[in-house]
gemmi code that builds the backbone of each chain (N, CA, C; Angstrom):
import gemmi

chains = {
    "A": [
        ("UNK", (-42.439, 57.366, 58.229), (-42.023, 55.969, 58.014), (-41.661, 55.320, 59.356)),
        ("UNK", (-41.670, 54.315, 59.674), (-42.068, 53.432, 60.853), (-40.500, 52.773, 60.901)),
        ("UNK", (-39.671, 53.179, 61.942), (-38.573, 52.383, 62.779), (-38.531, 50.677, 61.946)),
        ("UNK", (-37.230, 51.003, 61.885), (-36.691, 49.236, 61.838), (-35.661, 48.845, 62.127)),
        ("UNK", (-35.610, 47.261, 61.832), (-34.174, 46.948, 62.640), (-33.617, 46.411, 61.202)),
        ("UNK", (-33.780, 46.078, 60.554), (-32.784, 45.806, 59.338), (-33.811, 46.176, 57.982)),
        ("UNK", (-32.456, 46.044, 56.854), (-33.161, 46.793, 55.831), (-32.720, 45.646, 54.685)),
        ("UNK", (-33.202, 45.363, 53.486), (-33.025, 45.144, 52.467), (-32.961, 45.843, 51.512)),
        ("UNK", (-32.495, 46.143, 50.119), (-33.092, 46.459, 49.193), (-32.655, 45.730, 47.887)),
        ("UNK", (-33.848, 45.585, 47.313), (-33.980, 44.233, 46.359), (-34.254, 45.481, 44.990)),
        ("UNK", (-33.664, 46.795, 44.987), (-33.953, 47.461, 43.842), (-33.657, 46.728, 42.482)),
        ("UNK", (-34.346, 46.497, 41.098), (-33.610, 46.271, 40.264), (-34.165, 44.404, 40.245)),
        ("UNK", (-34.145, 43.773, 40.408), (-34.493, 42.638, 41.049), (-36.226, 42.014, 41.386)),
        ("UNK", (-36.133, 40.960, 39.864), (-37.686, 40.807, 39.643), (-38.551, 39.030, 40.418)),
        ("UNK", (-39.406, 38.876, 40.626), (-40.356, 38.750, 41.307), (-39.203, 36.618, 40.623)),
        ("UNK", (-39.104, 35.831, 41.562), (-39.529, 35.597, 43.007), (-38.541, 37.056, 43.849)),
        ("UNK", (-37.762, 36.934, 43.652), (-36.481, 37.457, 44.487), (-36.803, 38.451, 45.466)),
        ("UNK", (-37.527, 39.381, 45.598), (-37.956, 39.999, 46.871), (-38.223, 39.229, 47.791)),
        ("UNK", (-39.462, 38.341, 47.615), (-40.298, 37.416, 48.385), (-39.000, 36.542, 48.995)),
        ("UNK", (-38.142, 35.834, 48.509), (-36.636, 34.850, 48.836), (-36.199, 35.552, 49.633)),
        ("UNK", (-35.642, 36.727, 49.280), (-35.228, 37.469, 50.083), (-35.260, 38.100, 51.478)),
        ("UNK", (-36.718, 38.816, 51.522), (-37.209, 38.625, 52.666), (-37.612, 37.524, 53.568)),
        ("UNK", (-37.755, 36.437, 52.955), (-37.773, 35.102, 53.963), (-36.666, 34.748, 54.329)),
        ("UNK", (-35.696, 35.032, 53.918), (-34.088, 34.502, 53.931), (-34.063, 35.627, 55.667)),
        ("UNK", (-34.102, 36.623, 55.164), (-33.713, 38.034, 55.993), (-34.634, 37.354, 57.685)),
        ("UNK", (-35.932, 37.532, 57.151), (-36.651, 37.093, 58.476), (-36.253, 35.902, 59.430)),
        ("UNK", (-35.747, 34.730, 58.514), (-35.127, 34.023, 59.246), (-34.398, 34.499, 60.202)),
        ("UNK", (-33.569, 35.093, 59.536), (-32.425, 35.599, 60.476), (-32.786, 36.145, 61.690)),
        ("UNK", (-34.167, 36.982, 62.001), (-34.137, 38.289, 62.824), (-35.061, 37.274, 63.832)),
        ("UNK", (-35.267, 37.652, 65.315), (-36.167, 37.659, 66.456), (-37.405, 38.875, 66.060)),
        ("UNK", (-38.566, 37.798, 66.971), (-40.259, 37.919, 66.988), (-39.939, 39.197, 67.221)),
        ("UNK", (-41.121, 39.979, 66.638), (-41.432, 41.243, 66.784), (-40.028, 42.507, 66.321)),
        ("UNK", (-39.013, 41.567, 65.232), (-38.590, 42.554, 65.128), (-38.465, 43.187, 63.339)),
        ("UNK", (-38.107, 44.428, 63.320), (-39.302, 44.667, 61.881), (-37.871, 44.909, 60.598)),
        ("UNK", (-38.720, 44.621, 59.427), (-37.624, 44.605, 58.405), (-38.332, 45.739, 57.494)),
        ("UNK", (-37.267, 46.501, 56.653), (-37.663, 47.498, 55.799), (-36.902, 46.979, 54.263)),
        ("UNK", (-38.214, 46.640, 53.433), (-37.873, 45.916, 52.807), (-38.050, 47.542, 51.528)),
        ("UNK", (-36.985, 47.611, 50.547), (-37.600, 48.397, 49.240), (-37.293, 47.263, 48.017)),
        ("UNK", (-38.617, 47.761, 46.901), (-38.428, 47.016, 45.709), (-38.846, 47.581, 45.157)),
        ("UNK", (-38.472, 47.248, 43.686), (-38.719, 48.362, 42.384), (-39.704, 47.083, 41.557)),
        ("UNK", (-39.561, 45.814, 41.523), (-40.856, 45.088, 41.043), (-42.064, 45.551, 41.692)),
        ("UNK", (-42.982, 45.620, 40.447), (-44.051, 46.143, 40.812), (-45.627, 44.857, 41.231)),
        ("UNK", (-44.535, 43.951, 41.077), (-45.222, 42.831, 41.095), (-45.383, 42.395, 42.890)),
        ("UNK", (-44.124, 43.222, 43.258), (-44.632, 43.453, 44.870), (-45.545, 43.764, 45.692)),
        ("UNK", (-46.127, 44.556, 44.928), (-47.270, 45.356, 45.402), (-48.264, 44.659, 45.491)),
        ("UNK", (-48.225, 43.336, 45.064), (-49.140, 42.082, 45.530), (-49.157, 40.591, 46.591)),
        ("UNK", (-47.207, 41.196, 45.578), (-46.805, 39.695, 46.431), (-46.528, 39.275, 47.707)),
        ("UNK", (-45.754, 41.274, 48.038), (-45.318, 41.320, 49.770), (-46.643, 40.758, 50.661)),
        ("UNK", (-47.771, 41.608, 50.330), (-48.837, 41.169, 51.114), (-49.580, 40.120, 51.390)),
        ("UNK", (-49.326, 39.078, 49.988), (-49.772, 37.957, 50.360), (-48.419, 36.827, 50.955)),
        ("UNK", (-47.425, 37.210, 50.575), (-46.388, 36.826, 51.754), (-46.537, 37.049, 53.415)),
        ("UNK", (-46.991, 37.584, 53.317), (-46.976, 38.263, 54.507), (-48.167, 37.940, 55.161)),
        ("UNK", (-49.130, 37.606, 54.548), (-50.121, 36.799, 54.919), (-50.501, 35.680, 55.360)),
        ("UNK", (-50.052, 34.896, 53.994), (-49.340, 33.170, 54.335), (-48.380, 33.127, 55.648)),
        ("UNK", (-47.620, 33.905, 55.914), (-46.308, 33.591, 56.643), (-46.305, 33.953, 57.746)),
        ("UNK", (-47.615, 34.682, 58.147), (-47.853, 35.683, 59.702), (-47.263, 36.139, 60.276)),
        ("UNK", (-46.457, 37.060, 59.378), (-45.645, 38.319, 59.510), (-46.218, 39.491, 59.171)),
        ("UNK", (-46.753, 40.243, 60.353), (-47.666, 41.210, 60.021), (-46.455, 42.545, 59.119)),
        ("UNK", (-47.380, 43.272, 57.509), (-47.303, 44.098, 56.788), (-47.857, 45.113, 58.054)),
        ("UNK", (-46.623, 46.189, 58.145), (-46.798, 47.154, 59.234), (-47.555, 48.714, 58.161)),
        ("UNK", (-46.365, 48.774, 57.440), (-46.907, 49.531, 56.028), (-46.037, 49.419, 54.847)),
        ("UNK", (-47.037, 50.049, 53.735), (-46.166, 49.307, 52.790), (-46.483, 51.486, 51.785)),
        ("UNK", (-45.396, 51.763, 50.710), (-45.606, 52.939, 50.088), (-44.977, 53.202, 49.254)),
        ("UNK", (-44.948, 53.980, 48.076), (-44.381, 54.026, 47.211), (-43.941, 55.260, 47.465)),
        ("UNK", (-42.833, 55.965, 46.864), (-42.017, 56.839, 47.057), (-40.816, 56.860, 45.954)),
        ("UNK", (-41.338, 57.754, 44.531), (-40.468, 57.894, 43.638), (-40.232, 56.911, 42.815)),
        ("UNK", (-41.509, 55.547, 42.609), (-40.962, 54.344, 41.502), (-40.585, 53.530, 43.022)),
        ("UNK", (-40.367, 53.357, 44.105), (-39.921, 52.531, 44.576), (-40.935, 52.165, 45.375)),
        ("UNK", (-41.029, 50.977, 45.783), (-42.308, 50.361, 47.235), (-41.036, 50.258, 48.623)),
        ("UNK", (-41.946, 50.805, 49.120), (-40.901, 50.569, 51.400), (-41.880, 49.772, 51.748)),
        ("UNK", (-41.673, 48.476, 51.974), (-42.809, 47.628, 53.308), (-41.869, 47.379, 54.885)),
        ("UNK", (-42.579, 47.698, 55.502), (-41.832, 47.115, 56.700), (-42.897, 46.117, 57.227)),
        ("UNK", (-42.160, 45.221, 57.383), (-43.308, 43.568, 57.912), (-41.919, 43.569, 58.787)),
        ("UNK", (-43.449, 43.109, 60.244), (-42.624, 42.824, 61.612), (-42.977, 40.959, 61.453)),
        ("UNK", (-41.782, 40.483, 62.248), (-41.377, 39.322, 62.286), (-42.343, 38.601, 63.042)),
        ("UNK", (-43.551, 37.894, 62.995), (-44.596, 37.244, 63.559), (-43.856, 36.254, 64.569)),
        ("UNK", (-44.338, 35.991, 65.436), (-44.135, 35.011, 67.136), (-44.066, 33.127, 66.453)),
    ],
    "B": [
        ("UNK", (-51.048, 22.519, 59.530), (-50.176, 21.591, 59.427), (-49.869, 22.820, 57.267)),
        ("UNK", (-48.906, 22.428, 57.357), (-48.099, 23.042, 55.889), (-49.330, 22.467, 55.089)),
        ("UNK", (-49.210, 23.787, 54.317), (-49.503, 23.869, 52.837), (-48.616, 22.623, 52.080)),
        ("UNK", (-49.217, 21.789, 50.737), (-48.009, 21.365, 50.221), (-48.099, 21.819, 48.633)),
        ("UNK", (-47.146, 21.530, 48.313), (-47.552, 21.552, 46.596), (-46.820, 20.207, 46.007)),
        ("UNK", (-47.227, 19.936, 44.887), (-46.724, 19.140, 43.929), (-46.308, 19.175, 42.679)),
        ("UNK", (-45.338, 19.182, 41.801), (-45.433, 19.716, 40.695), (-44.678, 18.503, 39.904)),
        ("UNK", (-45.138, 18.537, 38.508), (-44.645, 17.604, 37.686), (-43.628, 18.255, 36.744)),
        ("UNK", (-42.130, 18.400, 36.336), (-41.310, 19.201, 35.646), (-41.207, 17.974, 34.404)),
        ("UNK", (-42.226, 18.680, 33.387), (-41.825, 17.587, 32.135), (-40.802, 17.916, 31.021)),
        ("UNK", (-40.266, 19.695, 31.332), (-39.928, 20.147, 30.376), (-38.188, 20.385, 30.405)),
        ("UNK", (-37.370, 20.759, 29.511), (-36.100, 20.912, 29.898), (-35.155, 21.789, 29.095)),
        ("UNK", (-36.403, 22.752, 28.806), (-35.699, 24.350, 27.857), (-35.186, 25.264, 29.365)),
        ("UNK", (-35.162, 26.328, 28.383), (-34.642, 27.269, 29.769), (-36.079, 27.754, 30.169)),
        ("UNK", (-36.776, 28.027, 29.487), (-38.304, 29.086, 29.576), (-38.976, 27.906, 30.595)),
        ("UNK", (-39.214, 26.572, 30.026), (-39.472, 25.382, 30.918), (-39.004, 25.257, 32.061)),
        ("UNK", (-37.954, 25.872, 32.181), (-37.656, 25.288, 33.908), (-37.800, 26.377, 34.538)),
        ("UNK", (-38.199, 27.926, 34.557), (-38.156, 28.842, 35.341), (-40.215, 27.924, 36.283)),
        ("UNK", (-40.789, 28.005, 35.695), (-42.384, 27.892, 36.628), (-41.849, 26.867, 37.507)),
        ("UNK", (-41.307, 25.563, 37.263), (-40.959, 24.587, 38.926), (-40.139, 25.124, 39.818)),
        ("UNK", (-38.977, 25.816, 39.654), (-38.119, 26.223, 40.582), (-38.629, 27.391, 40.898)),
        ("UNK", (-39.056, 28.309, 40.001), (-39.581, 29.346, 40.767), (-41.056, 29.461, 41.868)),
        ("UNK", (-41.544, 28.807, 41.295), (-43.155, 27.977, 42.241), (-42.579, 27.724, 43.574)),
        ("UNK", (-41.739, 26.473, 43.428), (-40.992, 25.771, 44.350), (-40.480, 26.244, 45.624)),
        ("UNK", (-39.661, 27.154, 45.265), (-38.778, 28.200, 45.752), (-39.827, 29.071, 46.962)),
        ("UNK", (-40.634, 29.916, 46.257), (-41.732, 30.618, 46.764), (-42.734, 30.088, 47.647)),
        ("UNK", (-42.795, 28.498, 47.603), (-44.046, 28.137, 48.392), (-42.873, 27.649, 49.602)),
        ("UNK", (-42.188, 27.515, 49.362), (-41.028, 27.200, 50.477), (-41.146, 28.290, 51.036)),
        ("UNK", (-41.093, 29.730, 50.406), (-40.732, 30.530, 51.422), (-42.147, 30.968, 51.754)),
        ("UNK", (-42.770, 30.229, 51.036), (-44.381, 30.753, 52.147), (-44.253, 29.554, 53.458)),
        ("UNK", (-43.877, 28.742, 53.417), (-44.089, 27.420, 54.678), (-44.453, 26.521, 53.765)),
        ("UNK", (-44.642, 26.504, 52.705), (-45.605, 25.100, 51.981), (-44.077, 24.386, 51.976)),
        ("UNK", (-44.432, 22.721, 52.198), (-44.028, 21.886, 52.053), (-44.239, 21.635, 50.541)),
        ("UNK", (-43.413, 21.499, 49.781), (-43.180, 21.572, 48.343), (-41.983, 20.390, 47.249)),
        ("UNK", (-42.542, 19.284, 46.432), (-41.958, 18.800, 45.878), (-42.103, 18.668, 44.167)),
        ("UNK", (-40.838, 18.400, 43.358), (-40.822, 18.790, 41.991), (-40.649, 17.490, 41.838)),
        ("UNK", (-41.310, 16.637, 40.944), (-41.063, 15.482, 40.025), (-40.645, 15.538, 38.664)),
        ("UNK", (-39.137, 15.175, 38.189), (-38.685, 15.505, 37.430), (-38.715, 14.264, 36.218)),
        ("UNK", (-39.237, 14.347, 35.236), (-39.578, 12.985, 34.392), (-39.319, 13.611, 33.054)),
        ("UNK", (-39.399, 12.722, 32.117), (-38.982, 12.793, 30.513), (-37.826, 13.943, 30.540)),
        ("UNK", (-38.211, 15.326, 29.401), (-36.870, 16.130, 29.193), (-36.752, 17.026, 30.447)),
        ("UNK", (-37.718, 17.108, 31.581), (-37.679, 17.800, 32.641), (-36.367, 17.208, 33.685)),
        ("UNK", (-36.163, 15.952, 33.485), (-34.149, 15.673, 34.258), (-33.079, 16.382, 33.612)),
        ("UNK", (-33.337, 17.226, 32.453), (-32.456, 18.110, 32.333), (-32.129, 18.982, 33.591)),
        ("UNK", (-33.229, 19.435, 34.178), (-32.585, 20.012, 35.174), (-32.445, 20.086, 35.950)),
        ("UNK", (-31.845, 18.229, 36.480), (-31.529, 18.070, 37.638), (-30.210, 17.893, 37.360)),
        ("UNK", (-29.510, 18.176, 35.803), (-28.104, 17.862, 35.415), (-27.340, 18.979, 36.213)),
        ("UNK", (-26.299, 18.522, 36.554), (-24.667, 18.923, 37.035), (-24.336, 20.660, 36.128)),
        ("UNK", (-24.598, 20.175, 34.940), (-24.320, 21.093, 34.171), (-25.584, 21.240, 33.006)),
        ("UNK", (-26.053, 22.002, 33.534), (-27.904, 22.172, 32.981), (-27.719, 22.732, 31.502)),
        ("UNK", (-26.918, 23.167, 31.043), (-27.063, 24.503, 29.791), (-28.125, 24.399, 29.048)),
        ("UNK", (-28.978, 24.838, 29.606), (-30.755, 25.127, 29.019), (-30.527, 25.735, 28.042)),
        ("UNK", (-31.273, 25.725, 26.710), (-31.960, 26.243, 26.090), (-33.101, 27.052, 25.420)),
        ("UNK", (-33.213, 27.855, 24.817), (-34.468, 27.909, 24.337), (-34.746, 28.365, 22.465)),
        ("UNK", (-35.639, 27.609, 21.939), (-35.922, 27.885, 20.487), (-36.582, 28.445, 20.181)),
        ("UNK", (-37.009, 29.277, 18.904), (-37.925, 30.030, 18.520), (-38.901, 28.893, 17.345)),
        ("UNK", (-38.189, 27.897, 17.492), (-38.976, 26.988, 16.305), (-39.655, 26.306, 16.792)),
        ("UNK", (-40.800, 26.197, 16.044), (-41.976, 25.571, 16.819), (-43.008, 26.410, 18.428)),
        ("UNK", (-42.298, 28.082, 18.017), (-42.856, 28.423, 19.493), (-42.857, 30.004, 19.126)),
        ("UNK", (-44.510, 30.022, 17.972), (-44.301, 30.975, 17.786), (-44.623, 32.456, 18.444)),
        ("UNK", (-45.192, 31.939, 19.410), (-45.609, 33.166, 20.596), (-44.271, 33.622, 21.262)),
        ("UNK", (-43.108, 33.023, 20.808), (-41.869, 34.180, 21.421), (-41.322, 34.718, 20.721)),
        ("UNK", (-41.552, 36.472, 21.668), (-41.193, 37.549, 21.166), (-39.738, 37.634, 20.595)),
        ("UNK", (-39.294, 38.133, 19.040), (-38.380, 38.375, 18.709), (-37.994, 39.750, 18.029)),
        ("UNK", (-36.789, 40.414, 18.097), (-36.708, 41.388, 17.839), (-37.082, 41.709, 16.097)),
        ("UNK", (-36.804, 40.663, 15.175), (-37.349, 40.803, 14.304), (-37.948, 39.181, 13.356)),
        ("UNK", (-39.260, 39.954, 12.766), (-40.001, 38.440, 12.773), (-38.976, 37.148, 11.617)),
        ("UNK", (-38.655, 36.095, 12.114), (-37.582, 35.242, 11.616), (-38.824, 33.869, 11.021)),
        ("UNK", (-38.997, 34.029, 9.781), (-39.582, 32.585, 9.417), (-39.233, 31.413, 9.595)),
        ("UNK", (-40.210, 30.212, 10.117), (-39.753, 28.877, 10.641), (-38.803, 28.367, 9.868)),
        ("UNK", (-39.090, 28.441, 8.199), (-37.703, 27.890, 7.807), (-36.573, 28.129, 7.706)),
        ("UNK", (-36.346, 29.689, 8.513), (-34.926, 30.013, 8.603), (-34.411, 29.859, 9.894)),
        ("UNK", (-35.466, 29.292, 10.835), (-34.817, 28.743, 12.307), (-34.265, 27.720, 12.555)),
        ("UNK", (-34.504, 27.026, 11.226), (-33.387, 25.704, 11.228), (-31.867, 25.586, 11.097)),
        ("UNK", (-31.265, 27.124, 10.767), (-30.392, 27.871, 10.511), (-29.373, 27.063, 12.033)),
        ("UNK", (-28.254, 26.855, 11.274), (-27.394, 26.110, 12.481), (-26.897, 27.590, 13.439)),
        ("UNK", (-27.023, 27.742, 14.440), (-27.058, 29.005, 15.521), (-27.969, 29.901, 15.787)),
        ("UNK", (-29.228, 29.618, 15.329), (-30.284, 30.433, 15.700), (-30.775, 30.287, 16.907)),
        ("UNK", (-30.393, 29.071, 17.392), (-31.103, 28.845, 18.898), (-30.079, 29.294, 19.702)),
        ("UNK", (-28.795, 29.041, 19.344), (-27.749, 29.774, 20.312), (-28.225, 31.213, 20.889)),
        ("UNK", (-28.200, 31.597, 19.301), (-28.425, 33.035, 19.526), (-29.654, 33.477, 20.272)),
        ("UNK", (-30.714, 32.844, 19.972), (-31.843, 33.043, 20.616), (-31.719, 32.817, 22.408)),
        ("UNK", (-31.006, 32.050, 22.445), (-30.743, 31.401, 24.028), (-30.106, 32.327, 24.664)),
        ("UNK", (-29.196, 33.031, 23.871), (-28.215, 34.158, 24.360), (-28.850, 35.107, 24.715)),
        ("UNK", (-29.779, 34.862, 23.625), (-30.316, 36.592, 24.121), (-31.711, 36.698, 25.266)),
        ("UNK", (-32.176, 35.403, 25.357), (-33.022, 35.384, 26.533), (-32.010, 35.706, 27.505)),
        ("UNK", (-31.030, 34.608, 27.781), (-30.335, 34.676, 29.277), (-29.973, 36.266, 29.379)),
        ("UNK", (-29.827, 36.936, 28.528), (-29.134, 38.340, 28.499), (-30.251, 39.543, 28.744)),
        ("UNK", (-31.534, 39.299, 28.640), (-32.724, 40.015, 28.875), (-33.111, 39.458, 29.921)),
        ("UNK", (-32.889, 38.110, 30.735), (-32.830, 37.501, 32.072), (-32.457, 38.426, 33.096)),
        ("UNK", (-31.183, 38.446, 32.701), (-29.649, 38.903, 34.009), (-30.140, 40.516, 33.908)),
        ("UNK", (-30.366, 41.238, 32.195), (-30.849, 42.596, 32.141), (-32.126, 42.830, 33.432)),
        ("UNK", (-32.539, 42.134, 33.637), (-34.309, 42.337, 34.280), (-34.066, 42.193, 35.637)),
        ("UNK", (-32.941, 41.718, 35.893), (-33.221, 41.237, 37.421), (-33.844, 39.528, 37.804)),
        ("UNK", (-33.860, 38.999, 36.874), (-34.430, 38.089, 37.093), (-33.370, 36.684, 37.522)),
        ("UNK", (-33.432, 36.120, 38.474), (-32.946, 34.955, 39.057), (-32.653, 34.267, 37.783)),
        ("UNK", (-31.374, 33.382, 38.170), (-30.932, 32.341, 37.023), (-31.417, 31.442, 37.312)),
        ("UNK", (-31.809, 30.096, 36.941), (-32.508, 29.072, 36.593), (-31.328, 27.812, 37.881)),
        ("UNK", (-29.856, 28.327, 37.570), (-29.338, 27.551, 38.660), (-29.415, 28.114, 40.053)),
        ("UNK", (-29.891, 29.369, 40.384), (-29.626, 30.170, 41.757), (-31.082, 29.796, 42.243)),
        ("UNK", (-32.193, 29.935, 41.319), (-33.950, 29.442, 41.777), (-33.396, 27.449, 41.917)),
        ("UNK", (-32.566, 26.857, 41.595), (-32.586, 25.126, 42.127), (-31.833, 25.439, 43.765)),
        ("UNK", (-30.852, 26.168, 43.536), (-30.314, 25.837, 44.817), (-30.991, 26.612, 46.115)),
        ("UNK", (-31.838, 27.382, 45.903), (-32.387, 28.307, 46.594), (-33.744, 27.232, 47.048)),
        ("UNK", (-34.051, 26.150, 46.155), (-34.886, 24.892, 46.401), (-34.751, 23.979, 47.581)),
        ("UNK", (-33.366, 23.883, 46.804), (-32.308, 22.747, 47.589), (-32.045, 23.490, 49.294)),
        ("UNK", (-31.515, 24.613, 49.094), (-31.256, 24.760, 50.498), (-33.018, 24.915, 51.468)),
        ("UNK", (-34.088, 25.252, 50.690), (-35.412, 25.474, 51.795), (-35.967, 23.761, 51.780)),
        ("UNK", (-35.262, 22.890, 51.078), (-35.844, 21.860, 51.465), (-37.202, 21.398, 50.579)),
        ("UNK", (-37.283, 21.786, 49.478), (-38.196, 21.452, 48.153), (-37.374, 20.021, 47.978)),
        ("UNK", (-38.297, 18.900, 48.049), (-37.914, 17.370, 47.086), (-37.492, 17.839, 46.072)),
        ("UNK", (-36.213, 17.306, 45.378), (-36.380, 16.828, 44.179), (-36.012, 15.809, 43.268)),
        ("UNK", (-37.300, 15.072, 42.951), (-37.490, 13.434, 42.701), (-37.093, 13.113, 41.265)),
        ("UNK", (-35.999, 12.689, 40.872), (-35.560, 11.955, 39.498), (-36.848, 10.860, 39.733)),
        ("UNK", (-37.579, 10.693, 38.086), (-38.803, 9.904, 37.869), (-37.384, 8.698, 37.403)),
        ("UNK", (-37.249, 7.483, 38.004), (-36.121, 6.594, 37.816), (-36.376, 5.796, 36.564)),
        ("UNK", (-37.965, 5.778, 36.350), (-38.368, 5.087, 35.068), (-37.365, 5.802, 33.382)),
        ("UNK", (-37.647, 7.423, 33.747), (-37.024, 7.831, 32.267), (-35.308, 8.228, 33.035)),
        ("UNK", (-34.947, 7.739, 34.176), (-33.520, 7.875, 33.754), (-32.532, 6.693, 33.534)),
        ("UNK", (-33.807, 5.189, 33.717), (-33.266, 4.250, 32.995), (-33.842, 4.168, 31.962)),
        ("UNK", (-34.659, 4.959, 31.028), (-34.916, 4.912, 30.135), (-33.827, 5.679, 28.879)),
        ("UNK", (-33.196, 7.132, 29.229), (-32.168, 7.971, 28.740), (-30.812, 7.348, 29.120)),
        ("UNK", (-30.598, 6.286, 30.089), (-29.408, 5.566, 29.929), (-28.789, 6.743, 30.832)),
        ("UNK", (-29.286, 7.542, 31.838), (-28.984, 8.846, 32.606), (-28.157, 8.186, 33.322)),
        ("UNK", (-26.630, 8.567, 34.283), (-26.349, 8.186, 35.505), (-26.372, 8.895, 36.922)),
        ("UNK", (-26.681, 8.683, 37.767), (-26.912, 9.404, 38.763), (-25.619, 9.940, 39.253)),
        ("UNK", (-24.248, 10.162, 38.737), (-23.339, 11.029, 38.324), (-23.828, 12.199, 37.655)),
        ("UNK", (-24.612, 12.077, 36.807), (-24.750, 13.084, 35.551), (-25.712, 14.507, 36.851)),
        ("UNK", (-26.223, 13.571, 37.497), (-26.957, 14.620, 38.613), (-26.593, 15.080, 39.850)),
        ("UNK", (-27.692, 16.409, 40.132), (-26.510, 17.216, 41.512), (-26.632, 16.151, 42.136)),
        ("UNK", (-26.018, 16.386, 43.452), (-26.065, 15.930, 45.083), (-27.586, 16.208, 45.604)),
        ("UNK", (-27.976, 15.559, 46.390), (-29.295, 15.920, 46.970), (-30.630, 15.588, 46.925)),
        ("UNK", (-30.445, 15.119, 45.361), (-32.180, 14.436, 44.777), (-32.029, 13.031, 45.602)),
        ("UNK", (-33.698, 12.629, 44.986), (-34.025, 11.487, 45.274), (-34.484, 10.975, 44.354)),
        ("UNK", (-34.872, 9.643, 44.052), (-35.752, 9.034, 43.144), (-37.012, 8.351, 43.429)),
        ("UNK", (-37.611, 8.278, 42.799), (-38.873, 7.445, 42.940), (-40.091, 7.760, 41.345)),
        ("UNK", (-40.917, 6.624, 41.633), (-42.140, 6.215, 40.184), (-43.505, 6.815, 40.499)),
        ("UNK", (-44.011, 6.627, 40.053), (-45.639, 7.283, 39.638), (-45.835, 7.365, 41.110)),
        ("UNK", (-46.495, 5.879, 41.945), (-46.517, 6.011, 43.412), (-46.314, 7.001, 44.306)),
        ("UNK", (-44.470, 7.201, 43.824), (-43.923, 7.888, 44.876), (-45.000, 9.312, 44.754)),
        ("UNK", (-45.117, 10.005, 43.460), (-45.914, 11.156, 43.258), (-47.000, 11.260, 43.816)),
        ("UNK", (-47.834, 10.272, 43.272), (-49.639, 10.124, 43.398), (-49.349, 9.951, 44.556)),
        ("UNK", (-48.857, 9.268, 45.599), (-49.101, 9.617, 47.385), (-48.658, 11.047, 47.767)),
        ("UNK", (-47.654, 11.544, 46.983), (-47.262, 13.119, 48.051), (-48.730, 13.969, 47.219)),
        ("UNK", (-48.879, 13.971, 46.441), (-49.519, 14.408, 45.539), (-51.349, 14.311, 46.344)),
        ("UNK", (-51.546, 12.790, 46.285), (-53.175, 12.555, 47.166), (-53.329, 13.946, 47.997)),
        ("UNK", (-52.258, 13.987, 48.691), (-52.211, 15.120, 49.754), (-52.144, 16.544, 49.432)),
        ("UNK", (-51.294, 17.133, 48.442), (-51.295, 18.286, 48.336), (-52.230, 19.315, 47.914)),
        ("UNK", (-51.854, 20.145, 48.406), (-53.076, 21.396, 47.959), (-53.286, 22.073, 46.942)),
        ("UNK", (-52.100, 21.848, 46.317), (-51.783, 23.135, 44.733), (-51.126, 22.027, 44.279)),
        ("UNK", (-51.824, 20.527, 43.077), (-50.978, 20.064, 41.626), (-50.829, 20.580, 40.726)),
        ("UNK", (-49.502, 20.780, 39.996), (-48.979, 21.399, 39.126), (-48.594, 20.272, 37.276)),
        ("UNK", (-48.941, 20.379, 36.829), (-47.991, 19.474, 35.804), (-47.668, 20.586, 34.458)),
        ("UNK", (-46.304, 20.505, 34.379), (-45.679, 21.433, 34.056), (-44.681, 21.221, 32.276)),
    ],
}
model = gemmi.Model(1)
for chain_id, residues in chains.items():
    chain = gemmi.Chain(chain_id)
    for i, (resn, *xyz) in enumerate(residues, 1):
        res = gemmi.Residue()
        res.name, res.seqid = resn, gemmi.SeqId(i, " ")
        for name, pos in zip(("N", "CA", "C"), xyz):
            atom = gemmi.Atom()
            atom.name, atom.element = name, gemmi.Element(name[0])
            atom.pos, atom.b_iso = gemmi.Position(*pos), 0.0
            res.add_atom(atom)
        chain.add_residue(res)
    model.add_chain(chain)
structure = gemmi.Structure()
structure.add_model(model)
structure.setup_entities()
């Protein structure tokens, strides 16, 4: 699993609310620096990436592990 | 230059107001420049004190724990109950409340336009609504609207 500088976890917590969340979070942080996001919506598994798309915050990786998704998306320039 | 969206909120149950604020909310946090036009029973929820609803009468595609015939939904507290028990399979799920998806609007900067025609039409006062909206008529829409990329009418 790939280094980060802050973490979320949105366990429990269904679809917008990851996506809010992590935009809220990214605000916060400086370019190039990476967030480790976990969620138990499975509706993530679509949405992080096209967030992350729209928003040009590169998806570094994203995995499931036990029912849960880890993405870490670094903070785009 | 931003994405925008537009959306028309005609409705003012509880089930009705989750697609504008939640749309809303989300294209904000994609970058889209994003506004909600709130007209007929959809200024419910631009009220102060929203207490949404939702009925099983007249709407028979929602799921109930056991099947309740239309003429017993006229039953004085069936919608309570019914309302109760959405918000309670809501909060169970994880799912955002209907006032935390407006202000989560409000703070990314989503419009949101009282249609002024139906709130001098409901005798509405702009007391009765939060802080923050704006108003405006058909115009005001059909120009943000000419422009946007994703219309919604809701």
């Amino acid at each position: 699993m790939s280094d980060f500088d802050t973490e979320i976890d949105t366990s429990g917590l269904n679809c917008p609310l990851p996506v809010l969340k992590a935009r809220k979070m990214l605000n916060e942080m400086s370019a190039s620096q990476r967030l480790r996001l976990i969620c138990t919506d499975t509706g993530a598994l679509k949405d992080i990436p096209a967030f992350c798309k729209m928003t040009g915050n590169p998806l570094l990786s994203s995995e499931e592990v036990e029912g849960k998704l880890y993405f870490i998306i670094e903070k785009g320039a | 230059m931003a994405k925008k969206l537009a959306i028309i909120a005609s409705k003012g149950t509880l089930d009705g107001a989750y697609p504008p604020f939640l749309l809303a909310s989300t294209a904000a946090a994609l970058g889209f420049e994003a506004k909600i036009f709130f007209t007929f029973y959809g200024l419910q929820l631009l009220k102060k004190d929203m207490s949404l609803k939702v009925s099983p009468l007249g709407n028979p595609a929602m799921p109930m724990p056991v099947p309740v015939p239309s003429i017993v939904q006229i039953i004085p507290g069936l919608e309570a109950f019914a309302t109760w028990m959405m918000q309670r399979k809501l909060k169970k799920k994880g799912v955002a409340s209907v006032a935390e998806l407006r202000e989560i609007c409000l703070k990314s900067d989503v419009e949101l336009i009282a249609c002024q025609m139906t709130v001098d039409l409901f005798d509405f006062k702009n007391s009765d609504f939060i802080d923050g909206i704006s108003h405006g008529g058909a115009a005001t829409f059909l120009e943000f609207a000419s422009e946007a990329d994703i219309t919604l009418y809701i």
